[in-house]
C-alpha positions as CSV (number, residue, x, y, z in Angstrom):
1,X,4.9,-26.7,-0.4
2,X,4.2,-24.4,-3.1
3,X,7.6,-23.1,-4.8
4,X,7.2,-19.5,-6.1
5,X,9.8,-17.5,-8.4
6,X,10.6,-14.5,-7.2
7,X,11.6,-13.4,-10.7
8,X,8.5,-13.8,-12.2
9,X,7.1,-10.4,-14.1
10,X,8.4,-7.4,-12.4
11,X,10.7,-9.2,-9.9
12,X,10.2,-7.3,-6.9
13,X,8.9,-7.9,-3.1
14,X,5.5,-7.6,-3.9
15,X,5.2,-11.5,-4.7
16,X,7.1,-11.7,-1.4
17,X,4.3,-10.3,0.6
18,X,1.3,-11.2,-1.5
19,X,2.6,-15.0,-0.4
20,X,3.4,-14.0,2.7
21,X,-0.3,-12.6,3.5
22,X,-2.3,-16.1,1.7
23,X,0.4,-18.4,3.3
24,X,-1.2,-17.4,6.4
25,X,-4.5,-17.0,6.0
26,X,-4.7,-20.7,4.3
27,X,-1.9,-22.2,6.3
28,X,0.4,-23.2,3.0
29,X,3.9,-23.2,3.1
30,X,5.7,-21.8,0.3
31,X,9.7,-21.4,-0.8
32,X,10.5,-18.6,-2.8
33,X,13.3,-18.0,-4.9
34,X,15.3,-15.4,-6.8
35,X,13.6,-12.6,-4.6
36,X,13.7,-9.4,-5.9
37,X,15.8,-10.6,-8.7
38,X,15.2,-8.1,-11.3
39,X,15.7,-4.9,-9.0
40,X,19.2,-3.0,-8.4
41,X,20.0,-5.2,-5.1
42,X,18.5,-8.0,-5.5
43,X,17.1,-10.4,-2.0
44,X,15.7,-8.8,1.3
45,X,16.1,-5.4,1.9
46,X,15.6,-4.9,6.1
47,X,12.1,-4.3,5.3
48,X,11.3,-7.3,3.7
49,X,12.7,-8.8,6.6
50,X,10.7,-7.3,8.9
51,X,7.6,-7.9,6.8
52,X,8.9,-11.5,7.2
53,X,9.4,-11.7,10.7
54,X,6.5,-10.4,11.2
55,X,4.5,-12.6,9.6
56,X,6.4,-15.4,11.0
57,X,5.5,-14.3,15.0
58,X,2.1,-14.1,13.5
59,X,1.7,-17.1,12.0
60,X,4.1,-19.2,14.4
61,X,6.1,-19.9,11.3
62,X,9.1,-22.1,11.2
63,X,11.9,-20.1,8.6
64,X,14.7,-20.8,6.5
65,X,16.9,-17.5,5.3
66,X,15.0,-15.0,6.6
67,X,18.2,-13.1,6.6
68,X,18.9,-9.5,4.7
69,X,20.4,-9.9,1.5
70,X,18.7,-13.5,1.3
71,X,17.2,-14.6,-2.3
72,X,15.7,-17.7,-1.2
73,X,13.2,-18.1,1.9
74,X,11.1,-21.1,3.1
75,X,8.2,-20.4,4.8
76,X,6.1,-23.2,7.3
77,X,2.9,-21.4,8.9
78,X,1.3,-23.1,12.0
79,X,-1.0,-20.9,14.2
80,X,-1.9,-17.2,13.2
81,X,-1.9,-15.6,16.6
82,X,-3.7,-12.5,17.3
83,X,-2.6,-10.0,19.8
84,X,-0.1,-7.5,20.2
85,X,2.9,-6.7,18.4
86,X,5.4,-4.2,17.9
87,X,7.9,-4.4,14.6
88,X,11.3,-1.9,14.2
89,X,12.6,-2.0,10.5
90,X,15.8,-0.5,12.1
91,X,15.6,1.6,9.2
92,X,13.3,4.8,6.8
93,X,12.2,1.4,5.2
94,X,8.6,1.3,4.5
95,X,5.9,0.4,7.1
96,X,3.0,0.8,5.6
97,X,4.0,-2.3,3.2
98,X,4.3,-4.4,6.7
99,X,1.0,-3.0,7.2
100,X,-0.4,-4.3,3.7
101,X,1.6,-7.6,4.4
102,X,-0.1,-8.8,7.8
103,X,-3.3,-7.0,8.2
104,X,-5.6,-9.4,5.8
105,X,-4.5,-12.1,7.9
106,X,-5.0,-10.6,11.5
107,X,-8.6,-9.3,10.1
108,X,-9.5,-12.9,9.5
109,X,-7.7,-14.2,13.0
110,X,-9.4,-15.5,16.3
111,X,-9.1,-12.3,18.2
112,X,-8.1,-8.7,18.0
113,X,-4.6,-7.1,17.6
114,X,-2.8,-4.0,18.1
115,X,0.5,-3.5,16.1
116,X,3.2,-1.1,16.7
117,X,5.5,-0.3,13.3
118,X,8.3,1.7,13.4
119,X,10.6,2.5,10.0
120,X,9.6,5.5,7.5
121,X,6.2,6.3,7.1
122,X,6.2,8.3,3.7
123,X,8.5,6.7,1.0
124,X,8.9,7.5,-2.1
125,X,8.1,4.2,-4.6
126,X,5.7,2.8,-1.6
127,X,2.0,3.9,-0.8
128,X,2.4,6.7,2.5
129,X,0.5,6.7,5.3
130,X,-1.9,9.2,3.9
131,X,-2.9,6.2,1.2
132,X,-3.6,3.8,3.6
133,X,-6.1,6.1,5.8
134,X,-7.7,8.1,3.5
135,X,-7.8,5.6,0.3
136,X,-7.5,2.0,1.1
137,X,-8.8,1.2,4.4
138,X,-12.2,2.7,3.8
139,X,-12.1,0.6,1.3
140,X,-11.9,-2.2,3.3
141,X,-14.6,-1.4,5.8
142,X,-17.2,-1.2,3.2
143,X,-16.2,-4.8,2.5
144,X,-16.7,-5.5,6.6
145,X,-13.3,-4.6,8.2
146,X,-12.7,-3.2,11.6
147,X,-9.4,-1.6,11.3
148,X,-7.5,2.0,12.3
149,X,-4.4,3.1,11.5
150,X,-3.1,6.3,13.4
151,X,0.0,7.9,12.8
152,X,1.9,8.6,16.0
153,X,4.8,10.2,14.7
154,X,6.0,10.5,10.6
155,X,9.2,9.0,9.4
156,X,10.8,10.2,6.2
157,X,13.5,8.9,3.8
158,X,16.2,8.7,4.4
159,X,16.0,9.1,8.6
160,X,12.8,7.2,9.2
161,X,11.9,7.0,12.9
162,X,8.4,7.0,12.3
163,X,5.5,5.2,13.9
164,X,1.8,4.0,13.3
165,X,-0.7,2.1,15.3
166,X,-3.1,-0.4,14.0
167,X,-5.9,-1.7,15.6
168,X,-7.7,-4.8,14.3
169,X,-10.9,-6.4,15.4
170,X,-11.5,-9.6,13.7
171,X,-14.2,-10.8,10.9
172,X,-16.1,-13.7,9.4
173,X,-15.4,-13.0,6.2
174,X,-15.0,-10.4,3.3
175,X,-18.2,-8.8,1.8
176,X,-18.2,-8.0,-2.0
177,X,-16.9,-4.7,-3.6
178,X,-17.5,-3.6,-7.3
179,X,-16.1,-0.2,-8.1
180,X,-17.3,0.3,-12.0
181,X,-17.9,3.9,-11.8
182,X,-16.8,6.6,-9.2
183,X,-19.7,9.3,-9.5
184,X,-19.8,12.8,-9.8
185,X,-16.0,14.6,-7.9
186,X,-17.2,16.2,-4.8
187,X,-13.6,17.7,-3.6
188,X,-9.9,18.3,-4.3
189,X,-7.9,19.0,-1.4
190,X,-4.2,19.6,-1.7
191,X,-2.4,19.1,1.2
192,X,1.3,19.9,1.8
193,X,3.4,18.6,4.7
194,X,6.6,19.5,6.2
195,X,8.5,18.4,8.6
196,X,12.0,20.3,9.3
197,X,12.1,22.5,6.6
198,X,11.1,26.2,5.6
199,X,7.2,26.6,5.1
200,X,8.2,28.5,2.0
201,X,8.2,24.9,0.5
202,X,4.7,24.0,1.1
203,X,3.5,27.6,0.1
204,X,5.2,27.3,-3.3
205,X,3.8,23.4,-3.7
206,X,0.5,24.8,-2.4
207,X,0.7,27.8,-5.4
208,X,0.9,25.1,-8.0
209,X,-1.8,23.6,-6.7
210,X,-4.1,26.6,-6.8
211,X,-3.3,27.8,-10.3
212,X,-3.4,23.9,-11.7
213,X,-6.7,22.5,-9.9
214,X,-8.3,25.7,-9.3
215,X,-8.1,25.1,-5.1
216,X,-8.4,28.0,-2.5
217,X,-9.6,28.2,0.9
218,X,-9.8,24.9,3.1
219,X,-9.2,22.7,0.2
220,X,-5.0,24.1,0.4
221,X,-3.5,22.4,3.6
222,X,-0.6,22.9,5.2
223,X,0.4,20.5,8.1
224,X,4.1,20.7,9.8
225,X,5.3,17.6,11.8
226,X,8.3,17.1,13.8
227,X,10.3,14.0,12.9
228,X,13.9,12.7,13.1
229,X,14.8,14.4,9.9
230,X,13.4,16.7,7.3
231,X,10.9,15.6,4.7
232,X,8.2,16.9,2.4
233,X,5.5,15.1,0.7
234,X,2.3,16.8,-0.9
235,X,-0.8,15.0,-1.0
236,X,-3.7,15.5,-3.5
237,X,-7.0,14.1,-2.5
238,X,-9.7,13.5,-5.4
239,X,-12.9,12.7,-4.0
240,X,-16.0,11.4,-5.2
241,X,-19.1,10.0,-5.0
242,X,-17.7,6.2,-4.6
243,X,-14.9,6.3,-3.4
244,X,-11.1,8.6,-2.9
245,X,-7.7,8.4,-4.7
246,X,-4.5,9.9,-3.3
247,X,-2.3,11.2,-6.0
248,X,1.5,11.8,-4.2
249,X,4.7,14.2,-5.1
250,X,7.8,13.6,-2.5
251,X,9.8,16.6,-1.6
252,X,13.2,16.1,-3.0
253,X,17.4,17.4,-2.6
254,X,17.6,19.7,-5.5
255,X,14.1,18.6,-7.0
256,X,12.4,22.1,-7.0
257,X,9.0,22.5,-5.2
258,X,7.0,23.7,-8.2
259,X,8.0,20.4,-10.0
260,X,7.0,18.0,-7.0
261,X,3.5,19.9,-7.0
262,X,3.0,19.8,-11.1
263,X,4.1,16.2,-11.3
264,X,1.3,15.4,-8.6
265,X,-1.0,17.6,-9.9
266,X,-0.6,16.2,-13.6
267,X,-1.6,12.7,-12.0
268,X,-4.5,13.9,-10.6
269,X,-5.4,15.8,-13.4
270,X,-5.4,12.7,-15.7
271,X,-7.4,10.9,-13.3
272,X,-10.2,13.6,-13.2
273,X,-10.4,13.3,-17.0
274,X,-10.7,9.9,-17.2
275,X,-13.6,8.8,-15.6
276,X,-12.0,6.2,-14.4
277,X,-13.1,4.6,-10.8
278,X,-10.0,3.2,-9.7
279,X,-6.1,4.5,-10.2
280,X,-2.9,2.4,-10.7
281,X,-1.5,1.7,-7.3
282,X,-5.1,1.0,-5.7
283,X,-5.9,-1.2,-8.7
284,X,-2.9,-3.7,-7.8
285,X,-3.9,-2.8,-3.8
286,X,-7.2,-4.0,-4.0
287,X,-6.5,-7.5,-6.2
288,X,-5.8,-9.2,-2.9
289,X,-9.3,-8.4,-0.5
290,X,-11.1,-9.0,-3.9
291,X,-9.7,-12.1,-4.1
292,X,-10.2,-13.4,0.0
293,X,-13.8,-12.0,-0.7
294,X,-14.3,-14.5,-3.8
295,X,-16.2,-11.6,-5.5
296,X,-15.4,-8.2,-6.8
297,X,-14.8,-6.0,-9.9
298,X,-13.3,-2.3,-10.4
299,X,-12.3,-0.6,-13.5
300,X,-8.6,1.1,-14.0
301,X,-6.1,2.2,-16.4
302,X,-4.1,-0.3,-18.6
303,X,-3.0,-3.0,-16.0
304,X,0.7,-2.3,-14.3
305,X,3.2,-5.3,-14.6
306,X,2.8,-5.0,-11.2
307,X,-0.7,-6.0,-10.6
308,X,-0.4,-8.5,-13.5
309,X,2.7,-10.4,-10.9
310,X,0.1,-9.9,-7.8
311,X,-2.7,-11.7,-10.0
312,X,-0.3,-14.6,-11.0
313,X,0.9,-14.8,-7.0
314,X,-2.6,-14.7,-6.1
315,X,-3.9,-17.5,-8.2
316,X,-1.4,-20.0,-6.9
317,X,-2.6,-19.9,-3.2
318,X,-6.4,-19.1,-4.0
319,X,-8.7,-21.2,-6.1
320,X,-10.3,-17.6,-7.6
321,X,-10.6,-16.7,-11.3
322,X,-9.2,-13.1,-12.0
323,X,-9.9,-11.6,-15.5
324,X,-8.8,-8.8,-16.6
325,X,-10.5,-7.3,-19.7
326,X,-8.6,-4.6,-21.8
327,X,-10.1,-2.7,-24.1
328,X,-9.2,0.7,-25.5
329,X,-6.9,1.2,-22.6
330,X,-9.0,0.7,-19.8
331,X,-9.0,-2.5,-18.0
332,X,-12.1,-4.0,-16.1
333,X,-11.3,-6.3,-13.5
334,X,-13.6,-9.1,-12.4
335,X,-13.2,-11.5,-9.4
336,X,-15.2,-15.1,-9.5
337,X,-15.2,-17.7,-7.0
């Protein structure tokens, strides 16, 4: 049994569910401790609980304090079990992080699967749905994955309520990806949605926008949703030639809307001038399919303390060699069997 600390470099659940996806796919069982020591409430949150319990129906795993608030859990996989499942956080905690968690194992399982996940479906401090349909699952099909994600209904912060349906079709294996250069930007979309609240929002978020990137037309989107309570998160889309990045501002209580729309627009505006393939949250997405396809490379920004954790969690299930190469504050990424 591999022991894992969960207090090792930034301390939070993503060592938690990087073990949690490779203790299925290669049948190890792992204990964990100290989870999510260094963050303001340290132990399971109800989402990591879910993500958890979820893995465990998956995986026919036998548990030990798999309770909220726990900061030690054991974890004995036996069987991953395709087929269909339906998870409630009970909570606006994140599902798209349960999606992260169990789809690279139920893409490598025996059979298909359809998942029902019900918590919040745009959170603040976790990738929204819009990330994980326009950004990293087409991602993953160019390296061979059959997977949709649909969003039945949003769920904000702090109400949640939401819902999303994946569908999973099993394959062999993972094909190869290298992202060193993105190509030529062939569209910036800016797209504003509400849900619950005065379209005046969006309008002003959607102003920014225009003055900022230089949008008009199609590429400004509005889109209005009803959900259990009000939210707002605007969305700016940077295509190009090899792939597309999601840059995110959430709607706020007293945060005004111009500020939402010119923090997201200043991320997207960095990324445009830096020529740079991949951005920081897909850099640390990607290290795990990379790493079950014993082959891949992308360039980023200066590596997060959070990818640097993921790479240390990954390396203790997965024979793999992951280098990261700094220089002059880009990092190049390569992925060796």
């Amino acid at each position: 049994m591999l022991t894992l600390d969960g207090s090792f470099g930034e301390g939070g659940g993503q060592i938690l569910r990087t073990a949690l996806s490779l203790s299925l796919i290669t049948g190890k069982a792992f204990c964990v401790e100290n989870i999510r020591a260094n963050r303001s409430k340290p132990g399971l949150r109800k989402q990591h609980a879910t993500a958890v319990r979820a893995a465990a129906r998956i995986g026919s795993a036998a548990l030990e304090g798999a309770r909220e608030g726990s900061c030690r859990l054991v974890f004995e996989p036996q069987t991953l079990l395709p087929g269909h499942y339906r998870f409630n956080i009970g909570s606006a905690g994140s599902t798209t992080l349960i999606l992260q968690t169990i789809l690279p194992a139920l893409l490598l399982a025996s059979g298909p699967s359809t998942v029902i996940l019900e918590g919040g479906t745009h959170n603040p401090m976790c990738p929204p749905f819009g990330f994980i349909k326009t950004v990293f699952l087409p991602l993953l099909r160019r390296m061979g994955a059959e997977v949709e994600a649909t969003l039945e209904k949003p769920g904000f912060y702090p109400k949640g309520g939401g819902r999303i349906l994946l569908e999973v079709k099993p394959i062999k294996e993972f094909r190869r990806l290298d992202l060193q250069r993105r190509g030529e930007i062939t569209r910036v979309r800016a797209r504003s949605i509400l849900s619950n609240l005065p379209r005046t929002i969006a309008d002003r978020e959607l102003d920014v926008c225009r003055r900022e990137l230089s949008l008009g037309g199609s590429d400004l989107i509005l889109e209005e949703f009803e959900s259990k309570g009000p939210g707002n998160v605007l969305y700016i889309e940077v295509e190009s030639e090899r792939l597309t990045e999601l840059f995110v501002g959430f709607g706020k209580k007293g945060v005004r809307a111009e500020d939402v729309a010119e923090g997201a627009c200043r991320l997207a505006k960095d990324y445009i001038a830096s020529e740079l393939p991949v951005a920081e949250y897909l850099a640390d997405q990607m290290l795990l399919p990379l790493a079950l396809a014993k082959g891949g490379s992308f360039k980023t920004g200066r590596l997060s303390g959070h990818a640097s954790t993921n790479i240390h969690t990954i390396q203790r299930f997965l024979d793999v060699e992951i280098h990261a190469i700094e220089e002059d504050r880009r990092t190049t990424i390569i992925v060796e069997d």
